[in-house]
N, C-alpha and C positions, 0 to 999 in steps of 0.2 A: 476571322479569329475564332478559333473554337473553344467552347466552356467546358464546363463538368457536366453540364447536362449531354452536351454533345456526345461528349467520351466520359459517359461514367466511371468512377472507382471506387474506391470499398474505402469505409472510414472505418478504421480501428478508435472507439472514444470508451475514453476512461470514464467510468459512470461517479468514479468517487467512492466513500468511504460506504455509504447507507444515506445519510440526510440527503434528501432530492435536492436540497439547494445549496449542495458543494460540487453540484456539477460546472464546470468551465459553462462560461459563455456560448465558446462556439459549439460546445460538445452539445449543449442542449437545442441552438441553432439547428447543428446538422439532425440532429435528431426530430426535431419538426419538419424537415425538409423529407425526411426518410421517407421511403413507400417501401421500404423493407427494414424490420430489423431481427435479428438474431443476438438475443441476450443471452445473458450468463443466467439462467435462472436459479442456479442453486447458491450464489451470493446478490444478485442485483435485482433490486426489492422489483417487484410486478409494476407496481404504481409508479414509479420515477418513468416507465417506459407511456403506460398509462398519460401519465400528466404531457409528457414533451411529443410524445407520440400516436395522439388519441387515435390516427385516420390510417397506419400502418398497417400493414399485414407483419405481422409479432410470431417468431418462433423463439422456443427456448430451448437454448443447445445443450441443456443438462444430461438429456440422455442421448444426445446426438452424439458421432464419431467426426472424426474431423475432417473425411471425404464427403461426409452428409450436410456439415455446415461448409464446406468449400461450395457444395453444390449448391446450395442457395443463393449462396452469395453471388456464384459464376450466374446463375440465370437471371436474378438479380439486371446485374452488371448488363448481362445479352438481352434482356427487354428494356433497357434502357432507364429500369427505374433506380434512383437514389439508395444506398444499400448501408447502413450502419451498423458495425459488428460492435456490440455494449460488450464492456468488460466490467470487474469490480476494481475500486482504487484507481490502480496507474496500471495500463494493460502488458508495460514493461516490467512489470513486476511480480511475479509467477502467473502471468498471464498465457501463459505458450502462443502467443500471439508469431514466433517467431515463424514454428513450423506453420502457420497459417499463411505468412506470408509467402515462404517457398511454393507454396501451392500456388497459390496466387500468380507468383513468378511463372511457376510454370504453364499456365493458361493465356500468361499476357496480358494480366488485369492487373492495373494501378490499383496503388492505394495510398492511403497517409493515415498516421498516427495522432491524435489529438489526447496529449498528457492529461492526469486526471489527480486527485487528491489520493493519494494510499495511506490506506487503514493506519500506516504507522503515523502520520502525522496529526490524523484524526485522534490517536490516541492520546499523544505528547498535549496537544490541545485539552483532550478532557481531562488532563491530570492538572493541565497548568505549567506543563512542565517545558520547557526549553533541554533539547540534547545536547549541545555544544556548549559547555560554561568555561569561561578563562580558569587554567590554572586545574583543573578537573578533565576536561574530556573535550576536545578537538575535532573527535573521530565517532563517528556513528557506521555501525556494522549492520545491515540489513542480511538475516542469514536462517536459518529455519535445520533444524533436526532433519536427518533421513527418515525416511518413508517407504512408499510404494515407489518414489524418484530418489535415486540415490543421491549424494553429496560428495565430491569428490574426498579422498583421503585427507589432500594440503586445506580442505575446510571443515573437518571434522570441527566441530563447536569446541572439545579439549583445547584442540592444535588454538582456533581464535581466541579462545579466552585467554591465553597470554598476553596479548596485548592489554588486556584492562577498558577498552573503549565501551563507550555507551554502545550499548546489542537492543538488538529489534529484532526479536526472533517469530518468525511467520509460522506456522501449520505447525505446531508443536507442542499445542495445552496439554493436549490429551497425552503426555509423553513425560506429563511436567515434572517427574520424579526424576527421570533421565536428563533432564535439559539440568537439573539443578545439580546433579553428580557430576557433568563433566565440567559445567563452569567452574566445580571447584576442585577442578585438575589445574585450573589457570591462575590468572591472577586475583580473583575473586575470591572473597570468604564467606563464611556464614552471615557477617555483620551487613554484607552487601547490599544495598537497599535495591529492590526486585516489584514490578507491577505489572498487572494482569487487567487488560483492558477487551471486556467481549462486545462485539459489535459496538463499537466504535463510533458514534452519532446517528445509532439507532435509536430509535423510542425504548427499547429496551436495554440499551445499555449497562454494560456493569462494568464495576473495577474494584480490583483488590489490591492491598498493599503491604507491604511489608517487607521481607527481606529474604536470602536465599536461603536461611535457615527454617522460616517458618512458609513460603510464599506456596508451596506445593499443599499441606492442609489446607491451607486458608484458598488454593483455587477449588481442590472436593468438597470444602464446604460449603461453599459459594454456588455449585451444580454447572460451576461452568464447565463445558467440555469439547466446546470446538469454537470455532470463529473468533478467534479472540487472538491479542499480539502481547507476549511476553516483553517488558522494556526492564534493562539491568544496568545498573551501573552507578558512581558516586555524584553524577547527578542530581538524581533523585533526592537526594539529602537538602539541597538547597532550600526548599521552601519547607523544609523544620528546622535547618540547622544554618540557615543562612549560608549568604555569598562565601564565598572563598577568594575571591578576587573580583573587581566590576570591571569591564571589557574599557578598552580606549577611545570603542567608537567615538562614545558622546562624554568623553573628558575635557573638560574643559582647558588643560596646559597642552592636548594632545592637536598638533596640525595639522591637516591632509587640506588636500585638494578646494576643499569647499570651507575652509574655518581657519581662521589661525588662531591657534591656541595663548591664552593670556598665562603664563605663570607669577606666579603670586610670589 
């Protein structure tokens, strides 16, 4: 029966948000297993590699191109040693994990994915905040401004703000005067309550809050300007203006599967 040792493959692991201990289980496993890794060094702190990885040989692909981090990996893989490709957050998520895979594919090197915490949720957490509330917002949009990577037309940020859903906008601080105009092409107003969360369960951490009328001063006054996740929507209102509705999970007249519900 042959292992992974046998026929090694390349681990794509999500490092998480910044806090070294919101990385997975197994992520941190494979990553003490590693005799190689290549991180994301221009988000995935040095020390999380440090801590789970003291005995690695450690590359950081910041300034690498993506045939130079293939090629590590491939030699990696062809001496037989354990190879972990660190990403930040969840590496499905602007992670370009995808074209690293093709490559992969193309040499005839496995691999597998092991999911990680992303920044968005690490933010929702330091706010306190829940995105999905009955009666308010359902629907969470994970979507980010164009850049130096375009955005397709049908997801220009105007076009999604129609819907009204709770947004988690990625790579876009530095932008925040723009992100705030087209939301209010959509369903959004000025009133809209809007928060800026930078480095997200880092020690350094910040967030600001406020609404889409003032939320842009108050990120340049704050000196944030990159790293950081834009969250918008009538959610946000909950913990100053309370509920709006409270869900049926744990209603007490409500019965599913595991309770039967008593009405009064």
């Amino acid at each position: 029966m042959s292992s992974v040792a046998d026929n090694p493959i390349v681990h794509f692991v999500g490092a998480g948000p910044g806090d070294a201990e919101l990385i997975t289980v197994k992520g941190a496993r494979l990553l003490r297993e590693a005799k190689v890794v290549v991180y994301a060094g221009s988000l995935v702190d040095r020390e999380l590699v440090r801590t789970y990885a003291p005995g690695a040989e450690v590359h950081d692909s910041a300034a690498l191109t993506l045939e130079e981090t293939t090629a590590l990996l491939a030699r990696a893989v062809a001496d037989g040693r354990r190879a972990v490709r660190l990403h930040t957050g969840d590496p499905s998520i602007y992670g370009a994990i995808q074209e690293q895979m093709v490559e992969l594919d193309r040499l005839g090197i496995g691999y597998e994915v092991v999911p990680g915490v992303t920044s968005a949720f690490a933010a929702a957490a330091s706010l306190k905040q829940e995105l999905t509330l009955p009666e308010v917002s359902q629907t969470v949009i994970i979507t980010r401004l164009a850049g130096r990577t375009p955005v397709p037309e049908r997801e220009r940020l105007a076009e999604i703000a129609r819907i009204g859903a709770t947004l988690v906008i990625y790579l876009s601080v530095g932008m925040i005067e723009q992100v705030v105009a087209e939301l209010l092409q959509g369903a959004y107003t000025p009133a809209t309550p809007a928060a800026v969360v930078s480095r997200a369960s880092w020690p350094d951490e910040q967030a600001v809050e406020g609404t889409l009328a003032d939320i842009a001063d108050k990120v340049r006054s704050s000196g944030i300007g990159k790293q950081a996740i834009i969250l918008v929507g009538d959610v946000l209102k909950a913990r100053r203006e309370g509920l709006k509705a409270r869900s049926l999970l744990y209603d007490g007249g409500f019965s599913h599967e595991f309770r039967t519900g008593i009405i009064t």
